[in-house]
Each structure stands twice: as structure tokens, then as C-alpha cells.
N, C-alpha and C positions, 0 to 999 in steps of 0.2 A: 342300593345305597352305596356301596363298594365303589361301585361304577361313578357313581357322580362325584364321592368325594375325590376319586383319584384324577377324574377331568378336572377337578378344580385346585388340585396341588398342581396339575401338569400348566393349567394356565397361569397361575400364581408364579410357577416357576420360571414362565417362559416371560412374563409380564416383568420381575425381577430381574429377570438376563436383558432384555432391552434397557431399563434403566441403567444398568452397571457398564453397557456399552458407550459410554460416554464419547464425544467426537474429541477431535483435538486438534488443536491450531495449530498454524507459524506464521513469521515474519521473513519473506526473504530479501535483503536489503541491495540495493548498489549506492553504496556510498562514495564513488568515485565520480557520480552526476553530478556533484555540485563541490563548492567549498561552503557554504554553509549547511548547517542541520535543515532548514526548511528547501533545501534543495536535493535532498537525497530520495532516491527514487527506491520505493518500494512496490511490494505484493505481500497480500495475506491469505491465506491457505487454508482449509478445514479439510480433514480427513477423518476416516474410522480407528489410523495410526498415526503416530506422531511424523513415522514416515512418509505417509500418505500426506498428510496435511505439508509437507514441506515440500514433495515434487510439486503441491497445489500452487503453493506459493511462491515458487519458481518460476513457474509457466505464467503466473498473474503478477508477476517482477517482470520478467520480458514480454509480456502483452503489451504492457504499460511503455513499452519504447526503453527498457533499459539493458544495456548488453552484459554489464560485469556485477550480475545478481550471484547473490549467498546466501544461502540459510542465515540466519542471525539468533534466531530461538525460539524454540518448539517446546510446546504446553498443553496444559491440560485444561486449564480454568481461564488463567488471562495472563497475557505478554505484551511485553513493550520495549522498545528501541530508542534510546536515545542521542546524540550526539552533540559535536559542536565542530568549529573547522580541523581540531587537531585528536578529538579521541571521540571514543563512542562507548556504549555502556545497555547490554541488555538486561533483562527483569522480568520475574515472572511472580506469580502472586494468587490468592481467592479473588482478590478483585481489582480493580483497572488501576486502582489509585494505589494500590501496594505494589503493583505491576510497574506503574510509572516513579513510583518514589524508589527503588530496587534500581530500578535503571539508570534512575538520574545519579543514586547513590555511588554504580558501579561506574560513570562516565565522569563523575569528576564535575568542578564547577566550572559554570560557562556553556553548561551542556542544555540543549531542551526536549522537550518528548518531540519524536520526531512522529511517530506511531505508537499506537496499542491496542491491543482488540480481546476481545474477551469471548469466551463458548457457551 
């Protein structure tokens, strides 16, 4: 009986360590593609670390044809980037639309969601 309860702690335990391993995003942006917001060339990234998930999103910014790619902002739940021709504004949030309202808040008016992605 020993024996089973303690396989059943060990899988409980192990079944709680994958949940807790949550992935995590990024945005990495070149805003220098365009002068407006719907012209700005992105990549979005998932990883096991926030750093993982931003070399992702680097490599899927220059896939996309864009040479002057940055990180923009790395998350756990949901982000978002927004801009306009003169400023830009990122955000992150539980969910897409706190992600996007965060953003637009941080970019100032005249700005729109350029991206956001959620995990």
C-alpha cells in the first residue's frame, strides 16, 4: 500500500510540475518598416523562458523579411505592441484586451494595436 501511495504522490507531483511550467511569449518588433502602425513588421515567439520565447521572436521578425528587429516585450499570459507614426507603447496583461488597452495607454493617443498574442 506504501508502494502505491507513494507512485501516486510521485505522479501528482510530477503532473503539478508540468502545469507550473508555463510557456512564455514575445513580441519582437521593427518599427522602422514603415511610418505608419499597420506597417510595422513584427515576430511572435513562445518559449519555456521569457528568454527563449524572445530569441523565438527574433528569428520569426527576421523570417518575416525585417532587418531592424527588437524585443518589444516578453510575458507570461498575454502582450501587446502598439504604435502610431511618432511613439509606440507596450502591454501586457491576463488577457488580450488588458494587454491591448495597457499598450495603447502606454503609447499615447493616435496610436493602434499593432499586435498581441496571448499563451
Amino acid at each position: 500500500m506504501a508502494k502505491i501511495f507513494f507512485a501516486m504522490t510521485l505522479a501528482f507531483g510530477l503532473l503539478l510540475g508540468s502545469v507550473d511550467a508555463r510557456a512564455a511569449g514575445a513580441i519582437a518588433v521593427d518599427d522602422e518598416a514603415g511610418s505608419k502602425a499597420d506597417e510595422v513588421g513584427y515576430g511572435i515567439g513562445t518559449g519555456s523562458s521569457r528568454e527563449e520565447a524572445g530569441a523565438d521572436a527574433m528569428r520569426e521578425c527576421k523570417k518575416a523579411g525585417n532587418s531592424n528587429c527588437k524585443v518589444a516585450v516578453r510575458y507570461d499570459t498575454c502582450g501587446a505592441y502598439a504604435a502610431s507614426k511618432s511613439y509606440s507603447g507596450i502591454g501586457w496583461g491576463s488577457s488580450e484586451g488588458a494587454a491591448k488597452s495597457n499598450a495603447l495607454e502606454a503609447c499615447g493617443s493616435g496610436c493602434k494595436v499593432v499586435v498581441a498574442d496571448c499563451q
